[in-house]
Structures are given as structure tokens and as C-alpha cells.
TORTIFI-291451 format. One line per field, with one value per residue: chain; x, y negated, z negated of N, C-alpha, C in turn; residue number from 1. Coordinates in steps of 0.05 Angstrom, whole numbers, plus 32768, in hexadecimal, padded with zeros to 4 digits. Atoms other than C-alpha are relative to their C-alpha. Last residue first. Layout:
# residues N
cadena: c(A; ...)
nc1: c(X; ...)
nc2: c(Y; ...)
nc3: c(Z; ...)
cac1: c(X; ...)
cac2: c(Y; ...)
cac3: c(Z; ...)
cc1: c(X; ...)
cc2: c(Y; ...)
cc3: c(Z; ...)
num: c(NUM; ...)
This chain:
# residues 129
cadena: c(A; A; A; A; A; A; A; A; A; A; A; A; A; A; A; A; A; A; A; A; A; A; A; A; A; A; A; A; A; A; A; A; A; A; A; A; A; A; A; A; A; A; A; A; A; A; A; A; A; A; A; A; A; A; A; A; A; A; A; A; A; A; A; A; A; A; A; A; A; A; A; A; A; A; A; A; A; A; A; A; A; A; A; A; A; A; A; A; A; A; A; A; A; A; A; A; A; A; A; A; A; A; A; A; A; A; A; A; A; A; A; A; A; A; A; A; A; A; A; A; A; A; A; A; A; A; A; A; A)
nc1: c(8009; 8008; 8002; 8005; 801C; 7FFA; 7FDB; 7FFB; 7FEC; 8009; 8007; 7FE8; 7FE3; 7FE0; 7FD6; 7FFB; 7FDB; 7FF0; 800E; 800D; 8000; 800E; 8013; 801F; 800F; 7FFE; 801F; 7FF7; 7FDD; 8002; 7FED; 8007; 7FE0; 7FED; 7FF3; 8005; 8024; 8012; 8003; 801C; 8008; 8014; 8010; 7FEB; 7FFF; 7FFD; 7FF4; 7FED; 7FFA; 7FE2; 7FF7; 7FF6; 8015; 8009; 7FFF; 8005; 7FEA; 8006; 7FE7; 7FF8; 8011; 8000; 8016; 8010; 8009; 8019; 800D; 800E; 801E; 8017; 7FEB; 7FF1; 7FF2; 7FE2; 7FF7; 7FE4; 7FF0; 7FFC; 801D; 8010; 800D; 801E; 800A; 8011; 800E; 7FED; 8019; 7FF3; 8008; 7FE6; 7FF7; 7FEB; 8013; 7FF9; 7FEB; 7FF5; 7FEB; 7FEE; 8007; 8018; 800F; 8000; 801F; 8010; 8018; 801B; 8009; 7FF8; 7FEC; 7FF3; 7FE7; 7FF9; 7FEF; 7FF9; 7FE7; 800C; 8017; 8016; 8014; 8015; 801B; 8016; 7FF1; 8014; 7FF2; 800A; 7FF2; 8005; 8006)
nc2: c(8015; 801A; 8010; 801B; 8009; 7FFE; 7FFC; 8017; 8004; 7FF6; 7FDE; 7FE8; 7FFF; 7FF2; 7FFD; 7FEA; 8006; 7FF1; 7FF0; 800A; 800B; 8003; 800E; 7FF2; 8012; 7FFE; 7FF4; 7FEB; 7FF5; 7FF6; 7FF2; 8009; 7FED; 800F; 7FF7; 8014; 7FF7; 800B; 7FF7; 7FF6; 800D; 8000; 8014; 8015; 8005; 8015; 8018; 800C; 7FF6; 800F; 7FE9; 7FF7; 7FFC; 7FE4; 7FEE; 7FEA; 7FF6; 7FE1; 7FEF; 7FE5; 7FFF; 8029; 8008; 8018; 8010; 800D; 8016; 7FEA; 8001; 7FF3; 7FF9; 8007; 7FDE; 8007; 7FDE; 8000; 8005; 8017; 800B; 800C; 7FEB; 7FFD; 8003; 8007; 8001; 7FF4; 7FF7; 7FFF; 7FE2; 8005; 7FDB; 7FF6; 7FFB; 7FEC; 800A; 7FEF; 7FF6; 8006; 7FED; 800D; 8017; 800C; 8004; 8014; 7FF4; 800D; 800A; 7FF1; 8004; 7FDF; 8000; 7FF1; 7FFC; 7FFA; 8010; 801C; 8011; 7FF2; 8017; 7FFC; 800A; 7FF4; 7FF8; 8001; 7FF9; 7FFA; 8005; 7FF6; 800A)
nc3: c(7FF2; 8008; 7FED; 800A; 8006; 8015; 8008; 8007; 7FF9; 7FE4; 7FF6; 7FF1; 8003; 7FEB; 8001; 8003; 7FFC; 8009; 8017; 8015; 7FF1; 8012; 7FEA; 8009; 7FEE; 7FE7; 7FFB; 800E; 8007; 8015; 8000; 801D; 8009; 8002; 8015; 8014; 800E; 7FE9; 7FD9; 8000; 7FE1; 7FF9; 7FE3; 7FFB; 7FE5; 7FF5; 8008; 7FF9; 801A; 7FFD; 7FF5; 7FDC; 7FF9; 8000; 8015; 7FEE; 8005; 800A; 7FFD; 8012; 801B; 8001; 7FEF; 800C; 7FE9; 8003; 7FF2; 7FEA; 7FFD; 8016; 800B; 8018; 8009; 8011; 8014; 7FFF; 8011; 800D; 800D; 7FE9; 7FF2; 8006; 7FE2; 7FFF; 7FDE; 7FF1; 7FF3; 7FE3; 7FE5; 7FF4; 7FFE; 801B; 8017; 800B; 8011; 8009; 800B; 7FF1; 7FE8; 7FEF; 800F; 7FF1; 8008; 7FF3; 7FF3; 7FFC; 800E; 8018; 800C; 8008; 7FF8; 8024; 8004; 8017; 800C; 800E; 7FE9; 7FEB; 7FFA; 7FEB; 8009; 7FE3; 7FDF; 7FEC; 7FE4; 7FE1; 7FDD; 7FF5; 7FE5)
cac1: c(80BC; 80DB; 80CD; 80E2; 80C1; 8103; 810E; 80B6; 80A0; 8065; 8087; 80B5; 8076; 803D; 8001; 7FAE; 7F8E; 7F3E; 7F03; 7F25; 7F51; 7F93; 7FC3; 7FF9; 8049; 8078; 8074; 80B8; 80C5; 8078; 8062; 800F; 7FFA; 7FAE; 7F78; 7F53; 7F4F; 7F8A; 7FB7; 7FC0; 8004; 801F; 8061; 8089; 8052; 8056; 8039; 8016; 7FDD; 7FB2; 7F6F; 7F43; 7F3B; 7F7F; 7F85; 7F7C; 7F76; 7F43; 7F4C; 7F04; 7EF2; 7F1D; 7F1A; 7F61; 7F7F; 7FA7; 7FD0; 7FFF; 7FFF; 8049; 8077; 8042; 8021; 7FF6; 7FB8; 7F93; 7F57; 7F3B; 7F10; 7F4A; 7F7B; 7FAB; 7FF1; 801F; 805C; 808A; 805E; 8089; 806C; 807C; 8043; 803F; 7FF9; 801A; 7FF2; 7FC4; 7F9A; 7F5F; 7F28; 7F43; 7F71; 7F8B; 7FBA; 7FFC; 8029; 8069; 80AC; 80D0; 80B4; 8077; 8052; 800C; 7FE6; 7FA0; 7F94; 7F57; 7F74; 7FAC; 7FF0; 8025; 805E; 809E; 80DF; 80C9; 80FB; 80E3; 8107; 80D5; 80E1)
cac2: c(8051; 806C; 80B9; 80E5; 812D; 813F; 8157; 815B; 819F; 81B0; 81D4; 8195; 816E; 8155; 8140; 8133; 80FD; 80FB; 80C1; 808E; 80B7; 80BC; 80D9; 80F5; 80F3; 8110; 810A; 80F7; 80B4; 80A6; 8094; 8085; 8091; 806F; 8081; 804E; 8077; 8051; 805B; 8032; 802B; 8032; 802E; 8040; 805C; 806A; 8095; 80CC; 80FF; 80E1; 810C; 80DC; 80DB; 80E2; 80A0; 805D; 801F; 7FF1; 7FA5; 7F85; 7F43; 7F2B; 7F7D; 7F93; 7FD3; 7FF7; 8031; 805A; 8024; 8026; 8013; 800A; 800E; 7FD0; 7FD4; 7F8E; 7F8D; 7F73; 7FA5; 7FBA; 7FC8; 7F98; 7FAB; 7FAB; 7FD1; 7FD6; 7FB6; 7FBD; 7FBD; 7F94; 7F71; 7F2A; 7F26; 7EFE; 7EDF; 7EEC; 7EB9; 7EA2; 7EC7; 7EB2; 7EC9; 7F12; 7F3C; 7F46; 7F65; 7F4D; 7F68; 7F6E; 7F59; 7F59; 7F1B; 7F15; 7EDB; 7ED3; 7EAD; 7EC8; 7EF6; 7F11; 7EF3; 7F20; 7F04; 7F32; 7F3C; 7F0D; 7F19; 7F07; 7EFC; 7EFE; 7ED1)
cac3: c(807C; 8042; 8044; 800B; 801B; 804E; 8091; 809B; 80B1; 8098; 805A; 805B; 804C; 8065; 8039; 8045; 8025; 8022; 802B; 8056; 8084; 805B; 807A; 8046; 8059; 8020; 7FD7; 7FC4; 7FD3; 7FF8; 8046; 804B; 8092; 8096; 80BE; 80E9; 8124; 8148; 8111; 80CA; 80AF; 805D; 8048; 8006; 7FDA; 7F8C; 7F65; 7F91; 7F8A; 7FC0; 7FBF; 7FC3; 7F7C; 7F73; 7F8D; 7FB8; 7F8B; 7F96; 7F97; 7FA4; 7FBE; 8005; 8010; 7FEA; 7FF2; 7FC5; 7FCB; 7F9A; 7F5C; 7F42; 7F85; 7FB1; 7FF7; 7FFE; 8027; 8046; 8061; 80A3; 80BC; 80F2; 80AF; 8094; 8083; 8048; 8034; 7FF2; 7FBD; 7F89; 7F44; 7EFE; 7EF4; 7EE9; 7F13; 7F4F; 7F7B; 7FBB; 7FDB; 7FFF; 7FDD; 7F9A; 7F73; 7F94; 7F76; 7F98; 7F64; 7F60; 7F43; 7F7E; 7FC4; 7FF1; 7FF2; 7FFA; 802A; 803E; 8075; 8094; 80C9; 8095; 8081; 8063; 8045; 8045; 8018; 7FD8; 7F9E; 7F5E; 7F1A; 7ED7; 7EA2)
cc1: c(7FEC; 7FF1; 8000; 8002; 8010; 7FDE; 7FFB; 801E; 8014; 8011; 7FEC; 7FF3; 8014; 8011; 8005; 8021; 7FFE; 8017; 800D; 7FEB; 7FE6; 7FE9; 7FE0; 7FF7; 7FE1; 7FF2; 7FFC; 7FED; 7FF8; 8023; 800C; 8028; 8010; 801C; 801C; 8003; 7FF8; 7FE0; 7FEC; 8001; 7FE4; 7FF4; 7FDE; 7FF2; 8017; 8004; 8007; 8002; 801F; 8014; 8026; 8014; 7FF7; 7FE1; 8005; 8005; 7FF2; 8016; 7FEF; 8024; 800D; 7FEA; 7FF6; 7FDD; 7FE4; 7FF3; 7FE8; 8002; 7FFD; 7FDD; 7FF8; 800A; 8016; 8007; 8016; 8004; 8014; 8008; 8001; 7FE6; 7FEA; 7FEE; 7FE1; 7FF8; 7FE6; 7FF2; 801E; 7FF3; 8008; 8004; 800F; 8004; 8013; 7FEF; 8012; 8016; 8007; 801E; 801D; 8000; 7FE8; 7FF4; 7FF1; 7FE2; 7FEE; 7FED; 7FEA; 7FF5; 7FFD; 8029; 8009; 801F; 8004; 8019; 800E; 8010; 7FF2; 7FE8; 7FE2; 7FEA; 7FEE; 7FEB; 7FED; 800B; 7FEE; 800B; 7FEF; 8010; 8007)
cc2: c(8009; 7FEC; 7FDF; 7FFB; 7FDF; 7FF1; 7FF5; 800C; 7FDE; 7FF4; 7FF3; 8010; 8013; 7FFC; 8010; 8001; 8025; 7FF4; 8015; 800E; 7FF1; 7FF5; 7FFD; 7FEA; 7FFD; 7FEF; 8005; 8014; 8013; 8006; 7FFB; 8012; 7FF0; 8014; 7FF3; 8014; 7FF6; 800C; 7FF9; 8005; 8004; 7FF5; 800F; 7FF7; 7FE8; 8007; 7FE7; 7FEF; 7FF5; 8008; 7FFD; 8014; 8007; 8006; 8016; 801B; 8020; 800A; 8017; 800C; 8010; 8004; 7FE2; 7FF7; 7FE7; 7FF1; 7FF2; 7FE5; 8014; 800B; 801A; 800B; 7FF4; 801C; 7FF2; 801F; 8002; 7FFF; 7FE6; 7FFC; 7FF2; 8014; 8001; 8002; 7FF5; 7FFE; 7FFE; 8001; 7FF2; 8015; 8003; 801C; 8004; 8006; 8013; 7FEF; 8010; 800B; 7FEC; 800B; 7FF9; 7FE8; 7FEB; 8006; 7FF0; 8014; 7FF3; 7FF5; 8015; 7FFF; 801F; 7FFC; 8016; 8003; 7FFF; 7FF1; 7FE6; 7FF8; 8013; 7FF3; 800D; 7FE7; 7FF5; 8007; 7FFF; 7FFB; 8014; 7FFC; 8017)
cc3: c(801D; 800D; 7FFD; 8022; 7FF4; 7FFB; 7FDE; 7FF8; 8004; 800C; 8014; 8008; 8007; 7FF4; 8015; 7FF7; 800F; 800D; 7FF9; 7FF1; 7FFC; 8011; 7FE9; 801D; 7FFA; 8011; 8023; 800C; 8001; 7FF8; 7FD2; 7FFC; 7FE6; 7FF4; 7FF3; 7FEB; 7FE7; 7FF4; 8007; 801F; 7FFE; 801C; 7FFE; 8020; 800F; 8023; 8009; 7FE9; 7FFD; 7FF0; 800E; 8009; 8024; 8003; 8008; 7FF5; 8015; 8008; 7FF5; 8006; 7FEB; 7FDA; 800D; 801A; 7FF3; 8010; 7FEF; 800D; 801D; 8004; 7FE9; 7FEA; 7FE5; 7FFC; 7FF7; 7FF4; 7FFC; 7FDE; 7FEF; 7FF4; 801B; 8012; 8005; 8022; 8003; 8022; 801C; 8014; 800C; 8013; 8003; 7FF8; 7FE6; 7FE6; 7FEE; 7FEE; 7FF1; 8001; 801B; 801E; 8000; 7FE5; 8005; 7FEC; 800D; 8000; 7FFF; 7FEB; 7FED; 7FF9; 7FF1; 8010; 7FE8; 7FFD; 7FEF; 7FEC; 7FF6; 800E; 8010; 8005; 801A; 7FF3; 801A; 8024; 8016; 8010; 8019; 8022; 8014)
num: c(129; 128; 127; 126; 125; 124; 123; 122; 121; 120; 119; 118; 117; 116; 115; 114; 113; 112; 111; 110; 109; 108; 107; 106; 105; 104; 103; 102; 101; 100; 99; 98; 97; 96; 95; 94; 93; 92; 91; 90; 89; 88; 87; 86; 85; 84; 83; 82; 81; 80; 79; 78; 77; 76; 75; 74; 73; 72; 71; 70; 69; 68; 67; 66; 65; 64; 63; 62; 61; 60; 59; 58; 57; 56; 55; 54; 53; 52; 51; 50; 49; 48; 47; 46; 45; 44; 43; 42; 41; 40; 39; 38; 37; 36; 35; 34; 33; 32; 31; 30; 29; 28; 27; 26; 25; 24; 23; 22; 21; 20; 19; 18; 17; 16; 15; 14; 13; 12; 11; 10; 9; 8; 7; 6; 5; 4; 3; 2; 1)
């Protein structure tokens, strides 16, 4: 049996719910809801974007962002070269700042990543928030 911890619920314009804790992964069910998938990831930050999806910054999986259909995962394909993510925002141009333990700051501004770290002048490359 599996102990969960649920820090956060996020609710987004059409009523979806995830929960951000220990030991969950939000994955979705149905177009209404999010459940757990019995994984054993961290989803450490959520927030929906001005199109109406959701992102997840996370423990094992980088990013993922959900649509109300499709989870897709955010990558090395893109140019993400990360593990795990401890926040995730989205600025006024509809990029998204993406913070990391180890890996420093990336911007991500939906088709490449870039990084910041110490050597552009960041005090340290773990960032939690």
C-alpha cells in the first residue's frame, strides 16, 4: 500500500482537478479529472497556461503538460536536458520558466529550452522555487 501526501489541488477553468503531493502522479481519467497512476513521482508545481492547459513540473518526468486529451512530456527533444523539475511559471508572452535541483533555470518558449546557470550569473544551479 502506497502512502500519499497531497500538498496542493489545482483546479483549472473547466474543473479539472490534480493534486500535487508525494507519491502521485496526476494522470488524467477522463476529461474531467485527474487520478493517480500508482507511480512513484512528485509532481512538485502545477499551473495552467492562457490556452487552458495544465503543466506539471516533476520529480521523475521533467515537464508535462496535459491538453484535456493528450499528456506530453517536455524533453530532450526540445532541448530540455533535465530529470526532474521543481517549479514551473508561464510569463506574459506565453513562455514558460522551468526551475530544476541541479540544472539551473531554462526558459522554455514552446519549441526550444534555453539554461541559466552560475556561468550566467545565477548564486547557485539548484533552484526550488
Amino acid at each position: 500500500m502506497t502512502a500519499n501526501l497531497t500538498l496542493e489541488t489545482c483546479v483549472d477553468r473547466k474543473v479539472r482537478t490534480a493534486n500535487k503531493g508525494f507519491s502521485t502522479g496526476g494522470v488524467p481519467c477522463s476529461a474531467d479529472t485527474f487520478v493517480q497512476d500508482g507511480s512513484d513521482d512528485m509532481i512538485f508545481s502545477m499551473t495552467e497556461d492562457h490556452k487552458g492547459n495544465i503543466w506539471f513540473a516533476t520529480r521523475d518526468h521533467g515537464i508535462c503538460t496535459y491538453d484535456g486529451i493528450t499528456f506530453t512530456t517536455i524533453g530532450r527533444n526540445e532541448g530540455l536536458d533535465i530529470s526532474g523539475a521543481t517549479a514551473i511559471l508561464q510569463d506574459d508572452t506565453s513562455g514558460f520558466w522551468i526551475t530544476t535541483f541541479d540544472s539551473g533555470v531554462w526558459y522554455y518558449d514552446g519549441a526550444t529550452c534555453t539554461r541559466y546557470t552560475e556561468s550566467n550569473g545565477l548564486v547557485n544551479n539548484a533552484v526550488m522555487s
